[in-house]
C-alpha positions in Angstrom: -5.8 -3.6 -14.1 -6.7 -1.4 -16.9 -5.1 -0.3 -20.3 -7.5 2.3 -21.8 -7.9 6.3 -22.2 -9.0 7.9 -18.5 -10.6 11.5 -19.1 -8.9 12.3 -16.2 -5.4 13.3 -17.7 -4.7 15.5 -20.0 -4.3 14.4 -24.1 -0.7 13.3 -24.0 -1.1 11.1 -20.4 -2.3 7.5 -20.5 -3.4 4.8 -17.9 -1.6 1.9 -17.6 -2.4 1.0 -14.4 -5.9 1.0 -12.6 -6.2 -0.8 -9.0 -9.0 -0.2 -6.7 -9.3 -3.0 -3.7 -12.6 -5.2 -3.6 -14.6 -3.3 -1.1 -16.4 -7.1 0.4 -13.0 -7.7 1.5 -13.5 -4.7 3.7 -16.6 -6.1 4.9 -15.2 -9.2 6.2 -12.8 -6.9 7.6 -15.3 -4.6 9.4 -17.1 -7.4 10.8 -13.3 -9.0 12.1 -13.0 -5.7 14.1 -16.4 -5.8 15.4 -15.5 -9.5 16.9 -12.3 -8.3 18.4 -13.7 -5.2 19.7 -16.7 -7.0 21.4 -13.7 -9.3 23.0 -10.7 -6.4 23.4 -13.5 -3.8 25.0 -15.1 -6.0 28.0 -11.6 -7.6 28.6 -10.2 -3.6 29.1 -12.8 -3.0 31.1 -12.8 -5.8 33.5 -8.5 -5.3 33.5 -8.9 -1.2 34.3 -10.9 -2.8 37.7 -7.8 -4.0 39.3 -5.5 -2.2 37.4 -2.8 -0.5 39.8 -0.9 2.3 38.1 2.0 1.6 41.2 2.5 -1.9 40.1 6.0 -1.9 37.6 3.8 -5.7 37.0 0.5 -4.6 36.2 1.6 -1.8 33.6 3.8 -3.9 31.8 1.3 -6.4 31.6 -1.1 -4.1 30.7 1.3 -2.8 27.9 1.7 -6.6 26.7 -1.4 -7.8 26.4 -3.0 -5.2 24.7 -0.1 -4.3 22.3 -1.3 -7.2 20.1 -5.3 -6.8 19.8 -4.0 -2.7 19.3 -1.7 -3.5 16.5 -4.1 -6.2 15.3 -7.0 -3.1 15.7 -4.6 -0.6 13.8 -3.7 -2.6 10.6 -7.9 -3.8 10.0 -8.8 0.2 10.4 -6.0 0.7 7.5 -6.7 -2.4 5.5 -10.9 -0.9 5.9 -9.8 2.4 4.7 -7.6 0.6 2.0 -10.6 -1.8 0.8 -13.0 1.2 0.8 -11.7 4.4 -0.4 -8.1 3.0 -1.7 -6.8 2.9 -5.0 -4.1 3.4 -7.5 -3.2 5.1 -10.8 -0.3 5.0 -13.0 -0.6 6.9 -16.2 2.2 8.1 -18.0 3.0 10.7 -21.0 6.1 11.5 -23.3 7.9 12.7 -20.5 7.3 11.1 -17.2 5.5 7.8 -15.4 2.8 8.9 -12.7 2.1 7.1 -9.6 -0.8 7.9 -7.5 -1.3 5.9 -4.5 -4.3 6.6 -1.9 -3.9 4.5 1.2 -3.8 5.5 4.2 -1.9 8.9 2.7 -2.1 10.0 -1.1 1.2 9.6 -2.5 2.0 11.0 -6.1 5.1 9.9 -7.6 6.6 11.7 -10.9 9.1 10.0 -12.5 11.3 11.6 -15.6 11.7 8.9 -18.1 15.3 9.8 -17.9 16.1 9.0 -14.7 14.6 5.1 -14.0 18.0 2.9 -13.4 15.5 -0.3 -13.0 12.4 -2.2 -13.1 11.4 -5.1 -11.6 9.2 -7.3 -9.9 8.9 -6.9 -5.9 8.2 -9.3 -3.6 8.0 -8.4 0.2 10.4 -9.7 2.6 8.9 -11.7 5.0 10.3 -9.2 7.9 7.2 -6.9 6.7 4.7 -9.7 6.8 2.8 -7.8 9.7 2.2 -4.4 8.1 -0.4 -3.4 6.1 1.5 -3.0 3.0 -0.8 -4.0 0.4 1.8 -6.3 -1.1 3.2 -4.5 -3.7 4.6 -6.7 -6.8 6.5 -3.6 -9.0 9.8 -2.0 -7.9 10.9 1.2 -9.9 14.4 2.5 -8.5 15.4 5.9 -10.2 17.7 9.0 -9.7 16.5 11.4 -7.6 18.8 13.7 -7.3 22.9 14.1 -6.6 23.2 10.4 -7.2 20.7 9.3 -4.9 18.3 6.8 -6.0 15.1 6.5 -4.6 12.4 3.8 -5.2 8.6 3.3 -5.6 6.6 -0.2 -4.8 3.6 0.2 -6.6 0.7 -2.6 -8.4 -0.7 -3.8 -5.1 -2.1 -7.6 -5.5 -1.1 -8.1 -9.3 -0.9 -11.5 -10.1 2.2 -12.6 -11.9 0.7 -12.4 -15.5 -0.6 -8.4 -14.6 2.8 -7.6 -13.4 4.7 -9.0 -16.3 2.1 -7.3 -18.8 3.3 -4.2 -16.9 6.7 -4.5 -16.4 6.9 -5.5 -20.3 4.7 -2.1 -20.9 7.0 0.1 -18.9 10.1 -1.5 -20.4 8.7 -0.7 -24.0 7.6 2.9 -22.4 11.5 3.2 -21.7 13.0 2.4 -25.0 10.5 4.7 -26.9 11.9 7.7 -24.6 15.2 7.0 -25.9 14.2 7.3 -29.4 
């Protein structure tokens, strides 16, 4: 987490918010899919042998028991991409907060001062315990438009003092709008 000027931005924007993953967890993680790929591969092979594409058995089977090494495949790729060219910004300026997320798929986020109805911390239900989430810790719900209220998880892997310095930051961000 960082608190300090980024060149970046433009004079009136300012970072409150730097998170870039540690890339030799992504290591470990390359080296997880090589093991499960020198296992998954052979086993595919030896399986498409005998495999009968007439047997209702044999293709469900098939579906079943690679479903899991797939899924298990699918989130180490995203948590790779994650730990290597991943990262998150939030700046903000006079009028707005700025969230820019680059996972899997660059999200920006601009949110009017105006139009945050909360803040708080987030922590994930235990229902999205298998997805690569990055376990978000910050919850910003705000208007979007018409009423409807949309929200952003952002601050992936904070520990409980980052997130409160944060929280605290954004909460003092909010008053000073109102001024």
């Amino acid at each position: 987490m960082t608190m300090h000027r980024d060149s970046e931005h433009t004079e009136n924007e300012h970072v409150l918010l730097r998170n870039k993953p540690d890339q030799g967890t992504a290591l470990g993680q390359c080296v997880g899919l090589g093991i499960i790929s020198m296992f998954v591969v052979p086993f595919f092979i030896f399986w498409i042998q005998d495999f009968d594409p007439r047997s209702f058995e044999d293709i469900l089977f098939s579906f079943l028991i690679f479903l899991l090494p797939a899924w298990i495949i699918f989130v180490l790729l995203v948590e790779i991409y994650w730990g290597f060219l991943g990262s998150e910004i939030v700046y903000y300026s006079d009028s707005a907060i700025y969230i820019q997320q680059k996972q899997s798929f660059r999200k920006d986020v601009v949110i009017p001062w105006d139009s945050i109805t909360d803040i708080k911390p987030y922590d994930e239900p235990l229902l999205l315990y298998g997805l690569p989430t990055h376990s978000p810790t910050i919850c910003i719900t705000y208007k979007k438009n018409a009423n409807k209220t949309k929200k952003v998880r952002f601050g992936y892997h904070l520990n409980p003092k980052q997130q409160k310095i944060v929280i605290e930051r954004i909460q003092e961000l909010l008053v000073e709008s109102f001024e």
